[in-house]
C-alpha positions as CSV (number, residue, x, y, z in Angstrom):
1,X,0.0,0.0,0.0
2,X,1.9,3.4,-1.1
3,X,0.8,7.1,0.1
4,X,2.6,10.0,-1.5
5,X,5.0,7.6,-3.3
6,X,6.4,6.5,0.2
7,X,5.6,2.6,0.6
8,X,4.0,1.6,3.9
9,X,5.0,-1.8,4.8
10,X,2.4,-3.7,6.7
11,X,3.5,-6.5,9.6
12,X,3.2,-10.1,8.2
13,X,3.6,-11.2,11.9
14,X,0.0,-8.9,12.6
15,X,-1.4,-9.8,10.0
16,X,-1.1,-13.5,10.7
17,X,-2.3,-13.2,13.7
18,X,-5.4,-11.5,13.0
19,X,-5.9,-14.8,10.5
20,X,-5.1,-16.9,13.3
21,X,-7.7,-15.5,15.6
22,X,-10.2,-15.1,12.2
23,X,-10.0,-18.9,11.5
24,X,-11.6,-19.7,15.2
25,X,-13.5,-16.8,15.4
26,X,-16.0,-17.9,18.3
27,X,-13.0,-19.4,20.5
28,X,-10.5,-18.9,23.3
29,X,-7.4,-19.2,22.0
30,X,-4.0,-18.4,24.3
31,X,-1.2,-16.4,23.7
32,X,0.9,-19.8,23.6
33,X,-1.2,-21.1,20.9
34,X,-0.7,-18.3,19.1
35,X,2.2,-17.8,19.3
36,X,3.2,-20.9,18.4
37,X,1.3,-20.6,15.0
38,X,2.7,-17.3,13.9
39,X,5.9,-18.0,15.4
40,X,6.6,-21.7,15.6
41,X,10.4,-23.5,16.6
42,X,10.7,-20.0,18.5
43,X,11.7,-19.3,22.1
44,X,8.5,-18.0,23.5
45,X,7.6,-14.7,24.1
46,X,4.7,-13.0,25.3
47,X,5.0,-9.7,24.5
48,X,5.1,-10.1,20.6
49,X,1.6,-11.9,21.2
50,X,0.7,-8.5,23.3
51,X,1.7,-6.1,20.7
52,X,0.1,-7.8,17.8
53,X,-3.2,-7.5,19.8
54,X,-2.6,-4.3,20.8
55,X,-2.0,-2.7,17.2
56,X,-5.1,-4.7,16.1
57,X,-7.5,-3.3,18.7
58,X,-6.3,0.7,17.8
59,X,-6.9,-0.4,13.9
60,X,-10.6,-1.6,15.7
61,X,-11.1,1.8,17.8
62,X,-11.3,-0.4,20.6
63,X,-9.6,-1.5,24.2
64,X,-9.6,-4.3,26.1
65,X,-11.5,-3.1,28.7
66,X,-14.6,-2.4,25.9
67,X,-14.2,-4.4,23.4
68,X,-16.7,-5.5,21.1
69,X,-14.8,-7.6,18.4
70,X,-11.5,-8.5,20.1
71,X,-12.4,-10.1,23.3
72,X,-9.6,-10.7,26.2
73,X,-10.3,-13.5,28.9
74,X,-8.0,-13.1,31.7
75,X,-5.3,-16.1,31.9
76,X,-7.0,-17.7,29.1
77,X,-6.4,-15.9,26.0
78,X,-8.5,-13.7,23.3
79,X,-11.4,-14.6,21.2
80,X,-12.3,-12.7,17.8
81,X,-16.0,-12.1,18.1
82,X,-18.1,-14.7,15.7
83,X,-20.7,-13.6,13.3
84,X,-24.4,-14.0,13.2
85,X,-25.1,-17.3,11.2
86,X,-27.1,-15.7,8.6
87,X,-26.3,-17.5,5.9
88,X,-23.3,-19.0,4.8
89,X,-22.9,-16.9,1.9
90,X,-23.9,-13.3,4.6
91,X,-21.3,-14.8,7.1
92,X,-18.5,-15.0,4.9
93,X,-18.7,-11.8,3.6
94,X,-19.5,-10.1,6.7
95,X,-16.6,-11.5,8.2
96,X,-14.5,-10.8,4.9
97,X,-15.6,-7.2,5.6
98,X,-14.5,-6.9,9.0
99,X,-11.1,-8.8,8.0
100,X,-10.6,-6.4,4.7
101,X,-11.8,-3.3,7.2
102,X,-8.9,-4.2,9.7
103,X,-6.4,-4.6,7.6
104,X,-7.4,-1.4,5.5
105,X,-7.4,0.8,9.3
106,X,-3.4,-1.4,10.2
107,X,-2.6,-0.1,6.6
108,X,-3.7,3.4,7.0
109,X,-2.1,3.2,10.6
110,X,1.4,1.7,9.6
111,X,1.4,4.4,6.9
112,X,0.6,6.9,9.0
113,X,3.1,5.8,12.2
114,X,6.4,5.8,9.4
115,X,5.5,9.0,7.7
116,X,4.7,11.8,10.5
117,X,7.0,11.9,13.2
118,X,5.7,12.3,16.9
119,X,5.7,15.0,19.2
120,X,6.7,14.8,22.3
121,X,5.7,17.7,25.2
122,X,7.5,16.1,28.5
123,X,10.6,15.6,29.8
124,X,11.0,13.4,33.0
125,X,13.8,11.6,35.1
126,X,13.7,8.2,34.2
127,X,16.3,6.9,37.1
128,X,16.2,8.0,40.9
129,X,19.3,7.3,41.3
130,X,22.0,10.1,41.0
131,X,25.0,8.5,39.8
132,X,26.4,8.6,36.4
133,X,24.5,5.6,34.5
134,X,24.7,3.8,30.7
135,X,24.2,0.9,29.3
136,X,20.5,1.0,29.7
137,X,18.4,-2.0,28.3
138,X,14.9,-3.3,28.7
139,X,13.4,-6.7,28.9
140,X,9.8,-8.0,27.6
141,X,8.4,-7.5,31.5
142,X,9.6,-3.9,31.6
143,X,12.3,-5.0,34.2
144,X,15.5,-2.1,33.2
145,X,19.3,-2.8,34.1
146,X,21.6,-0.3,33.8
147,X,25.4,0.4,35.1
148,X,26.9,3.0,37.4
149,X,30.4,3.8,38.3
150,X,31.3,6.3,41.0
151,X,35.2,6.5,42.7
152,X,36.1,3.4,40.6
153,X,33.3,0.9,42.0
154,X,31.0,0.0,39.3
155,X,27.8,-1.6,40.0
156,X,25.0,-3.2,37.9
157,X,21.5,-2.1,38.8
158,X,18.0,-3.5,38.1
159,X,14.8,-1.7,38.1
160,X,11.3,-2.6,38.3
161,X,8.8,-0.2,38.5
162,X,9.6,3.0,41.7
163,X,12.4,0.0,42.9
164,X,16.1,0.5,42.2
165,X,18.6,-1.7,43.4
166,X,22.3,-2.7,43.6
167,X,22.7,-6.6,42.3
168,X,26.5,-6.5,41.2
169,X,29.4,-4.2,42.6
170,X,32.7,-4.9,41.1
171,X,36.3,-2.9,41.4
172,X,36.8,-4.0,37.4
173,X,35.6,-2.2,34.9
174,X,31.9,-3.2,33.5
175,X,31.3,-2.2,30.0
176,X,27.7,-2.9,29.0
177,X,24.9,-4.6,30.6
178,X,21.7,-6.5,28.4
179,X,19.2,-9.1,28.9
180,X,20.0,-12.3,27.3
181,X,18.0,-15.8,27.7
182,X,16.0,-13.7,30.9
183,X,18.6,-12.9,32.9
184,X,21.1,-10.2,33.2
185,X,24.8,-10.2,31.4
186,X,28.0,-7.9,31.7
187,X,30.5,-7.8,30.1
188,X,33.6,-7.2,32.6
189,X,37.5,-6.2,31.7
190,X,39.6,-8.8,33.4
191,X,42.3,-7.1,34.9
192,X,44.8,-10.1,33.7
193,X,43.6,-9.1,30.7
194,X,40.4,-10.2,28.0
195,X,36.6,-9.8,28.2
196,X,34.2,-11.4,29.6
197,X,30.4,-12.1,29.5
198,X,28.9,-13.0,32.6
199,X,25.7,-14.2,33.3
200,X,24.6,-13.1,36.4
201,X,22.1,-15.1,38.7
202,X,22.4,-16.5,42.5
203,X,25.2,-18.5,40.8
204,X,27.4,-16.4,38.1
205,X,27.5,-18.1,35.4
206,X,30.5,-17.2,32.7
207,X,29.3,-17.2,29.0
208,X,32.7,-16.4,27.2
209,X,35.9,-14.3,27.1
210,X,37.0,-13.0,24.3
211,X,40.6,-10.7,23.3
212,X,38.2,-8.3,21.7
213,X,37.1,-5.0,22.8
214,X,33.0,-4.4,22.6
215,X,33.2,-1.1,21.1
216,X,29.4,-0.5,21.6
217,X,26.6,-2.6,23.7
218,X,25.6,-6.2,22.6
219,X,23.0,-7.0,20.8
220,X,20.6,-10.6,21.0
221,X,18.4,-12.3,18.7
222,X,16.6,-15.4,20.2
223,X,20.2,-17.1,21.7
224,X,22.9,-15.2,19.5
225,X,24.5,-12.2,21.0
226,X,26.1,-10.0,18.4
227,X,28.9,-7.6,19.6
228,X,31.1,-5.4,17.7
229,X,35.2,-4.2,18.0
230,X,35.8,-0.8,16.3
231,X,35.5,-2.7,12.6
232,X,34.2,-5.8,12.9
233,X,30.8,-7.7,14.1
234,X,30.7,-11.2,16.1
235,X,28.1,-13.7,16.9
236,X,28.3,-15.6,20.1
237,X,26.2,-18.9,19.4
238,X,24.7,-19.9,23.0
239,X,23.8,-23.3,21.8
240,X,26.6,-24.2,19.9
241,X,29.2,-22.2,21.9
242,X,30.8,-21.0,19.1
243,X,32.2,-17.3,17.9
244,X,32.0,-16.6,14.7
245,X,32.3,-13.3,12.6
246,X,29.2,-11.8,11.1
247,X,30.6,-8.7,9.1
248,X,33.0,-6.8,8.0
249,X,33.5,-2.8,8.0
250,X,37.1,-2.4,7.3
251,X,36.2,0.3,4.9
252,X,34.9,2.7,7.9
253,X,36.7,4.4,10.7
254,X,35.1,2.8,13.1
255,X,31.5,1.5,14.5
256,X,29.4,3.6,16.6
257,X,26.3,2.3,17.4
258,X,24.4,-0.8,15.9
259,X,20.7,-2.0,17.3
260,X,18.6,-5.2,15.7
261,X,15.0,-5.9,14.7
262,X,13.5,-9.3,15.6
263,X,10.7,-8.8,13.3
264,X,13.3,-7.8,10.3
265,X,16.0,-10.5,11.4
266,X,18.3,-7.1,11.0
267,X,21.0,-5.2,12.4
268,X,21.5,-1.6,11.4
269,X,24.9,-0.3,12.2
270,X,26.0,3.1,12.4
271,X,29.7,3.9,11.3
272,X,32.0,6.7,11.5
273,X,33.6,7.7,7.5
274,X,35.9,10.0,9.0
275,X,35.3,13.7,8.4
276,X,32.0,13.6,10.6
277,X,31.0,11.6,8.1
278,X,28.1,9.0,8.9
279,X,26.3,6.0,6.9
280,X,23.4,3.8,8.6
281,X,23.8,0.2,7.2
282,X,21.7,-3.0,7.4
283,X,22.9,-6.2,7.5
284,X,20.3,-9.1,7.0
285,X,21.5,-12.0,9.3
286,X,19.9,-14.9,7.2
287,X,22.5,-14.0,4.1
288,X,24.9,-11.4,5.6
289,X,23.7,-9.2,2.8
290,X,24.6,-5.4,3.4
291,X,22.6,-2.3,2.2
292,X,23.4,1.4,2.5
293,X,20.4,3.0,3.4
294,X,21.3,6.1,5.0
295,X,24.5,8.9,4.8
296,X,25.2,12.1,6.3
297,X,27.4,14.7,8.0
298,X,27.3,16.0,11.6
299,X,28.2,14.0,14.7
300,X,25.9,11.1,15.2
301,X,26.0,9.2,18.5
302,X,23.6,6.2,18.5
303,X,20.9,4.3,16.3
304,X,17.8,2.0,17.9
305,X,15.5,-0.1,16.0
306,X,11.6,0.9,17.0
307,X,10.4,-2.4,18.4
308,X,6.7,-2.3,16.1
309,X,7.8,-0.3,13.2
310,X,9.8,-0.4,10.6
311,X,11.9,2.9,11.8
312,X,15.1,3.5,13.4
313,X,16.0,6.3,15.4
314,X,19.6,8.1,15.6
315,X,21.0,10.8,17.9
316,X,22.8,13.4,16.3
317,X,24.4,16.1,18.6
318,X,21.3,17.5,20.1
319,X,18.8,16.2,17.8
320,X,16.5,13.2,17.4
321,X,16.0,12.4,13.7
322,X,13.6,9.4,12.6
323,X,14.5,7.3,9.7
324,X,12.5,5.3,7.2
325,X,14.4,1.8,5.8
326,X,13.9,3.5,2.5
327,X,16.4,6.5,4.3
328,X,13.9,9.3,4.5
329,X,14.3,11.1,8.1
330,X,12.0,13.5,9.9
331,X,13.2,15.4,12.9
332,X,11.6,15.0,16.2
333,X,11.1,18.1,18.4
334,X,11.3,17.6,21.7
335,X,11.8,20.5,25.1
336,X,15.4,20.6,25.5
337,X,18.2,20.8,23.2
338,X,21.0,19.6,25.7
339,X,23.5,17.2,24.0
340,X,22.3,13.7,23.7
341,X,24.7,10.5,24.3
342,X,22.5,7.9,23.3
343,X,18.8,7.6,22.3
344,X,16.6,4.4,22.2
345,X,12.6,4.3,21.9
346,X,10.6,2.1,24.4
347,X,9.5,-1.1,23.8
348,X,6.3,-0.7,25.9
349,X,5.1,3.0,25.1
350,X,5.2,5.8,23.2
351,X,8.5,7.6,24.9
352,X,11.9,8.0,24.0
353,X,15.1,7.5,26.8
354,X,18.0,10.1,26.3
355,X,20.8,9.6,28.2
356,X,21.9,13.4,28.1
357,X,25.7,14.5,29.3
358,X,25.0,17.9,31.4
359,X,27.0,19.8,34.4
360,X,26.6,18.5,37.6
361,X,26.3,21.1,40.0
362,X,25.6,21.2,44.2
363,X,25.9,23.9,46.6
364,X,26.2,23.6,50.7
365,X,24.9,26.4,53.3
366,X,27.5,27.2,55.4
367,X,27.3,29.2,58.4
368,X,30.1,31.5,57.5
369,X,32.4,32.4,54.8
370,X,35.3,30.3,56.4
371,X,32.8,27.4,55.6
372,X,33.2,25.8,59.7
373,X,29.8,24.9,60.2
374,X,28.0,22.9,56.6
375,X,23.6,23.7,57.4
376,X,22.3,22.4,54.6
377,X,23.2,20.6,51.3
378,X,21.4,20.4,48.2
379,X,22.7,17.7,45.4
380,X,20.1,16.5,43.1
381,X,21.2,15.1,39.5
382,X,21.6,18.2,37.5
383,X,22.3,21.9,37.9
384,X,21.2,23.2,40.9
385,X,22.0,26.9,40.6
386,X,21.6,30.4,42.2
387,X,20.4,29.6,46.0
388,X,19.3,32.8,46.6
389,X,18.0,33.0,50.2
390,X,14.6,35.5,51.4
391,X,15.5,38.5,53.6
392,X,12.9,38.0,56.0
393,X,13.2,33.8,56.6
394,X,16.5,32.1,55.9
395,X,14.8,29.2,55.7
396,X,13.2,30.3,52.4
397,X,15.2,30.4,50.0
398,X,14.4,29.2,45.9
399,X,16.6,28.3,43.4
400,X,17.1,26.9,39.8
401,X,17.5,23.4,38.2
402,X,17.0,21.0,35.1
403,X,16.8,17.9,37.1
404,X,13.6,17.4,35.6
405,X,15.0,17.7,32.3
406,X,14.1,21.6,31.9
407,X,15.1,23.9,33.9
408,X,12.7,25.2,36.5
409,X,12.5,27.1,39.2
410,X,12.2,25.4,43.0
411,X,10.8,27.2,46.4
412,X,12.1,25.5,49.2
413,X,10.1,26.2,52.7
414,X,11.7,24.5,55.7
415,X,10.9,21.3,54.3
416,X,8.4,22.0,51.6
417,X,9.6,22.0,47.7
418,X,7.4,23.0,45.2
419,X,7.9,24.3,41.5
420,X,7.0,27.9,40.6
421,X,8.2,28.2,37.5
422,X,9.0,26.0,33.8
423,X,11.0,27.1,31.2
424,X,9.8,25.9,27.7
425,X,12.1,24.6,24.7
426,X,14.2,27.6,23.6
427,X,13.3,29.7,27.1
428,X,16.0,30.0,29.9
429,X,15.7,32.1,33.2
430,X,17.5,35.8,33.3
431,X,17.6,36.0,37.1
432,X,15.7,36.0,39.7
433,X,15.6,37.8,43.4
434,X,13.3,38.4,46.4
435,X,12.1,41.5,47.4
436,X,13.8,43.8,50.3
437,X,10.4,42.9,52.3
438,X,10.8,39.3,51.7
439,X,6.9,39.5,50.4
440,X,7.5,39.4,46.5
441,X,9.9,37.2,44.2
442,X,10.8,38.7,40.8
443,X,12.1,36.3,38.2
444,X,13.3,37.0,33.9
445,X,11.9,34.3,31.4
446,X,13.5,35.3,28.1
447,X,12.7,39.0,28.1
448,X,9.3,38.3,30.2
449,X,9.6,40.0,33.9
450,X,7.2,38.0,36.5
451,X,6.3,39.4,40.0
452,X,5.4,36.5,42.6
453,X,4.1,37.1,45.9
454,X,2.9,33.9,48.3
455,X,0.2,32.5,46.2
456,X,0.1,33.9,42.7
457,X,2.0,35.9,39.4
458,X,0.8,39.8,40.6
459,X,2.7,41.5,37.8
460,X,4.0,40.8,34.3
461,X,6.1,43.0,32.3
462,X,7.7,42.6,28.5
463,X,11.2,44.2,27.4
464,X,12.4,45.1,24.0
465,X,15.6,44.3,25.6
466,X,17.1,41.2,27.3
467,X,17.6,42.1,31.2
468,X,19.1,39.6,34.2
469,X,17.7,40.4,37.6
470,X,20.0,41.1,40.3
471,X,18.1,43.1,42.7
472,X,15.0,45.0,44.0
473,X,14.9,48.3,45.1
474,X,13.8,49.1,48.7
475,X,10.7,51.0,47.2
476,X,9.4,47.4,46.5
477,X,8.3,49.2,42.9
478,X,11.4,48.9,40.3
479,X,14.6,46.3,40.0
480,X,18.3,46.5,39.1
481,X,18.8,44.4,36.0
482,X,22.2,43.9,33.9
483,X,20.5,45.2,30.4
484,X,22.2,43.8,27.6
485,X,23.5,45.8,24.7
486,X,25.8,44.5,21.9
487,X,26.2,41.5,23.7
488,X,27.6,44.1,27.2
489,X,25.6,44.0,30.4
490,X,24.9,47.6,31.4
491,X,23.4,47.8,35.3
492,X,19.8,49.6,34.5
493,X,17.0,50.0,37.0
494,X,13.6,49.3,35.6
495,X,10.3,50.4,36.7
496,X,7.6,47.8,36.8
497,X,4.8,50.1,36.1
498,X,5.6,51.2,33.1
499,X,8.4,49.4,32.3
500,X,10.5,51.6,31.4
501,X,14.3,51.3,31.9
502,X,17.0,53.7,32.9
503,X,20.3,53.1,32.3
504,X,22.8,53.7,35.6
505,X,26.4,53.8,34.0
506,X,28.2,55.3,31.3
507,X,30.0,51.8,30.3
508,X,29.5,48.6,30.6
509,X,29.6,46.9,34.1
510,X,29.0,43.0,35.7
511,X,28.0,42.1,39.0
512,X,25.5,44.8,39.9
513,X,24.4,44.3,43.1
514,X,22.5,46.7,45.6
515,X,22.9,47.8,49.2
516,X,19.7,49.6,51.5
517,X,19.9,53.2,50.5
518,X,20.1,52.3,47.2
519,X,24.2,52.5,46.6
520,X,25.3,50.8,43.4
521,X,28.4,48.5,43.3
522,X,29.8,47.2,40.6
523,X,32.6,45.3,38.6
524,X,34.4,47.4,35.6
525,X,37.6,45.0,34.9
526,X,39.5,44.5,38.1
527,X,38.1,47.5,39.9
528,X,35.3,47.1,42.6
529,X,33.4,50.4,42.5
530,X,30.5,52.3,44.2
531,X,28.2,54.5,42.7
532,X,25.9,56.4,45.1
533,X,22.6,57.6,44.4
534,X,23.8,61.1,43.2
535,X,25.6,59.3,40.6
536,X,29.6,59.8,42.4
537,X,31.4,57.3,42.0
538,X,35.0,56.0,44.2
539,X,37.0,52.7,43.5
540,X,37.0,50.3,46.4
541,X,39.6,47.8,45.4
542,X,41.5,46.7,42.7
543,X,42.7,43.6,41.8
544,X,46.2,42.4,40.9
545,X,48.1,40.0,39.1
546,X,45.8,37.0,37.2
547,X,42.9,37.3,39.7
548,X,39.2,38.1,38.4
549,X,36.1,39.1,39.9
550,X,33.5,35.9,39.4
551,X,30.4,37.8,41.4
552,X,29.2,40.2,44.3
553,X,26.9,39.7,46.9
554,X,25.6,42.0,50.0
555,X,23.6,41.6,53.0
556,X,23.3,44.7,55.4
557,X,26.9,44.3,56.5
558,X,29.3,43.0,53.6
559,X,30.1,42.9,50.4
560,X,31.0,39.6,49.7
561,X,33.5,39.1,46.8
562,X,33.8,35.9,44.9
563,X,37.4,36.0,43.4
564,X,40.3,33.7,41.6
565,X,42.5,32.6,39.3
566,X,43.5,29.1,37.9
567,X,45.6,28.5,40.7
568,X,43.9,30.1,43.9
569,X,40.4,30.6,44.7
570,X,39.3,33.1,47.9
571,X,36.3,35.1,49.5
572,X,36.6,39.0,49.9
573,X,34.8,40.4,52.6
574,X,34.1,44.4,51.9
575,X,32.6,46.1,55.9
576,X,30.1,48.8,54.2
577,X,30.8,50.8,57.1
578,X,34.5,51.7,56.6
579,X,35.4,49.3,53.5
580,X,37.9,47.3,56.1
581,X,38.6,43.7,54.0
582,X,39.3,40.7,54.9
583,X,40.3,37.4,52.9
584,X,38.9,33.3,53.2
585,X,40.7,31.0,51.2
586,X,38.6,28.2,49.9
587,X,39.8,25.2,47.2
588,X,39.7,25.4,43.8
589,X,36.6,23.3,43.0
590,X,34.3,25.6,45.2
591,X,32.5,28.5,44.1
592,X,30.5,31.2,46.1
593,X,26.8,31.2,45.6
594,X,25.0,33.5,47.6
595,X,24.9,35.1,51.2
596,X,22.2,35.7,53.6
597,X,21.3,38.4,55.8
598,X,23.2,36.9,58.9
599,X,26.3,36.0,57.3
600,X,25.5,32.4,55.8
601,X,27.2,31.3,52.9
602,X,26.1,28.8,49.9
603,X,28.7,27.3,47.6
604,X,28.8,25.4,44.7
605,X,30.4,22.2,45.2
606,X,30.3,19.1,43.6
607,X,30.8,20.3,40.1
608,X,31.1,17.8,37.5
609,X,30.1,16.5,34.0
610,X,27.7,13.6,34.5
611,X,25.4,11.6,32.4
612,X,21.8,10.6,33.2
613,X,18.6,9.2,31.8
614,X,15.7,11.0,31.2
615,X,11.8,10.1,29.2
616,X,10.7,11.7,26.8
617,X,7.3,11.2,25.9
């Protein structure tokens, strides 16, 4: 069946099912039975039974729990409603028309599935666990294993439903992790040397060790795992234990990614040209035979076979692109454009799993700049950014993260979290701060200007101009915002009721921040300077040598300097009284955050780049 000169190709395996059930219309028949019909001298497997049924009730309009034609009986099987014994003649073509109606609807479905490419509106953590994770793989009962590794201890986990748990630790390395023959297989680096698949169960049980590197994770079809080195594909026969090579890519740079389709009896294989150039290639197991179906230049990272569909989906820097076997592509929008590691569809619904790289970022409360007394630490997977504390409550505080997978913005309230604000794809917050009251909460979407108080959005103001929040004014009416001009922040105050926006300073200057009479300080190269409400302005301090100003921050006492180099890192504490400093020291990997009214400090900690899973659906 064709639409638009693009061929739809419809699923022998459904179709033959839909005969099977047609043929004893009028009886119970199990999923073993047919399964064993449509499938016979297979392993058994439930879930291709499930999804045949399932595509054939949507081409119906129906679901199990109403079903009119296609009839489920619990622990029994399913049982294609019978016709009315008209006539012979009457009940053969009223059951011809129901067959030809359902395989018209699969038809027009199929077609409609490979052509348009889904959109997908959320972004969710897939795994609670906040450790860097790969190797992600899926069995037919929705169980998930995946790896960590953390201080050199890597550790295979399974998951099963809200439960995640440790069931291997090992000090060697553990490349990948899949499903084969129901249970769960690594395979390990042996430190004297070699690889090695392990089955692992109450009682390990080793599958083979091979010279070979795995360049990229395992694949299995029925008792065959099929692994790749940087060139070449193998196939590990369970029943015969033998290794054997499958195919040759000499002519590449190397392999990337490959992924397999029972229903095809396929591998597609992504490989690396050379000159960020890629080529998507199937290999057809019965005959080995090859076929280019795809090429391309960028930086593609993976490639996964759509379980139901003839489609395959690759990674490609940020993007998710969908690809026909006849090598048409569609792009997939989707509400982040972080980069994406590896991207593989779900065999069970209609999501995606992107394992994204991102900066991992906490930050710690101390109770002073010489960080002696840790308060409170806040470490989720993800950025957690800008803890910026309320005047009035130090327990209040919000601050920003993409642990969800977008950023947002989080109010914490002694031990209450909730979300006040989501960013949408292409939006990104431009600051945010609490009034001098405590009462109000201003924060920048793009160039939209929001005005919380405790329950609701009070106030809303648009700019011609991008502006970054870094303080209110004490008249609880206006903000200081860093207006960018030609790509230079200039410290402006803006008036919410009309919007309007006066610039402060002649030139360009970072790090605006505000103290209670309405002083401005600021950061013009190495100079720390003041500018006071009749616009005079004095130097407090300048810096020396290779040292830079990262931020400022005040409460009613100090200015608090966040300063270093690539060597040194240290705290300057400013007295607004009579500008007396004094210096912390703190390590290299530590940032300052923020400061609260009586002298608390947050800082960054933690930082790192980490990888984790996310849903897309």
């Amino acid at each position: 069946m064709s639409s638009n000169t693009q061929t739809a190709e419809l699923e022998p395996k459904v179709m033959a099912v839909l005969a099977c059930l047609y043929e004893q219309q009028g009886l119970v028949i199990s999923q073993q039975e047919i399964f064993n019909e449509v499938w016979p001298g297979r392993v058994y497997n439930q879930s291709l039974v499930q999804r045949a049924i399932a595509l054939i009730r949507k081409a119906l309009g129906e679901d199990a729990t109403s079903a009119k034609w296609l009839i489920t009986y619990p622990t029994k099987g399913y049982c294609l409603k019978a016709q009315p014994h008209i006539n012979h003649f009457k009940r053969c073509y009223l059951g011809a028309v129901v067959l030809l109606l359902v395989l018209v609807l699969l038809a027009v479905y199929v077609n409609n599935e490979t052509l348009q490419a889904p959109r997908y509106h959320t972004l969710s953590t897939l795994l609670k666990t906040p450790l860097d994770s790969y190797s992600l793989s899926q069995n037919e009962y929705a169980d998930w294993l995946y790896l960590s590794e953390d201080e050199n201890q890597y550790r295979l986990w399974l998951k099963n439903g809200q439960s995640e748990k440790v069931i291997l630790t090992s000090s060697e390395p553990l490349l990948f992790a899949f499903w084969y023959q129901g249970a769960p297989v690594v395979v390990k680096t042996r430190s004297d040397s070699g690889y090695e698949f392990i089955k692992v169960a109450e009682q390990h049980q080793h599958l083979f060790k091979t010279q070979l590197l795995p360049a990229v994770k395992p694949q299995v079809i029925e008792n065959k795992i099929y692994f790749s080195t940087a060139k070449h594909i193998y196939q590990f026969d369970g029943g015969s234990q033998s290794l054997s090579i499958v195919s040759d890519f000499s002519h590449a740079q190397q392999i990337v990614d490959m992924t397999h389709s029972d229903k095809h009896n396929m591998l597609a294989v992504l490989v690396s040209l050379g000159q960020a150039h890629y080529k998507v290639i199937t290999v057809t197991l019965d005959t080995l035979a090859t076929e280019d179906i795809f090429q391309d230049f960028g930086v593609y990272h993976s490639i996964d076979w759509h379980s139901s569909k003839p489609l395959l989906l690759l990674s490609k820097g940020s993007e998710l692109l969908q690809l026909t076997l006849a090598g048409n592509t569609t792009t997939i929008a989707y509400p982040t454009d972080k980069h994406i590691a590896t991207a593989q569809y779900s065999r069970f619904e209609d999501a995606i799993y992107l394992r994204q790289k991102s900066l991992q970022i906490g930050f710690t409360l101390y109770a002073n700049a010489k960080r002696e007394t840790p308060l409170l630490k806040v470490n989720n997977v993800g950025a957690d950014l800008f803890p910026t504390s309320n005047p009035k409550n130090n327990k209040r505080y919000v601050y920003q993260s993409d642990r969800s997978g977008t950023n947002e913005l989080y109010l914490v309230d002694a031990e209450k979290e909730e979300v006040l604000a989501t960013t949408q794809h292409s939006e990104h917050f431009n600051g945010f701060s609490w009034s001098v009251d405590g009462k109000k909460l201003a924060y920048a979407i793009n160039q939209r200007i929001m005005v919380h108080d405790s329950e609701q959005i009070v106030d809303k103001v648009t700019l011609t101009n991008t502006a970054y929040i870094r303080a209110w004014y004490s008249d609880g009416e206006s903000l200081l915002v860093n207006q960018m001009k030609r790509g230079e922040p200039f410290p402006s105050r803006l008036y919410l009721g009309s919007a309007k926006v006066q610039q402060l300073t002649h030139s360009s200057a970072s790090c605006a921040v505000l103290d209670n009479e309405g002083n401005l300080y600021y950061v013009q190269g190495k100079m720390l300077k003041k500018q006071a409400l009749n616009g005079d302005i004095i130097t407090l301090h300048e810096l020396t040598g290779m040292d830079e100003y990262d931020d400022l921050f005040i409460n009613n006492k100090y200015l608090y300097a966040s300063v270093g180099n690539d060597e040194v890192r240290y705290i300057q504490q400013l007295n607004l009284r009579d500008y007396s400093l004094k210096r912390f020291a703190i390590s290299k990997d530590m940032i300052l955050a923020g400061v609260t009214q009586n002298d608390a400090t947050w800082f960054y900690d933690n930082l790192k780049v980490s990888s984790r899973y996310m849903k897309l659906h």
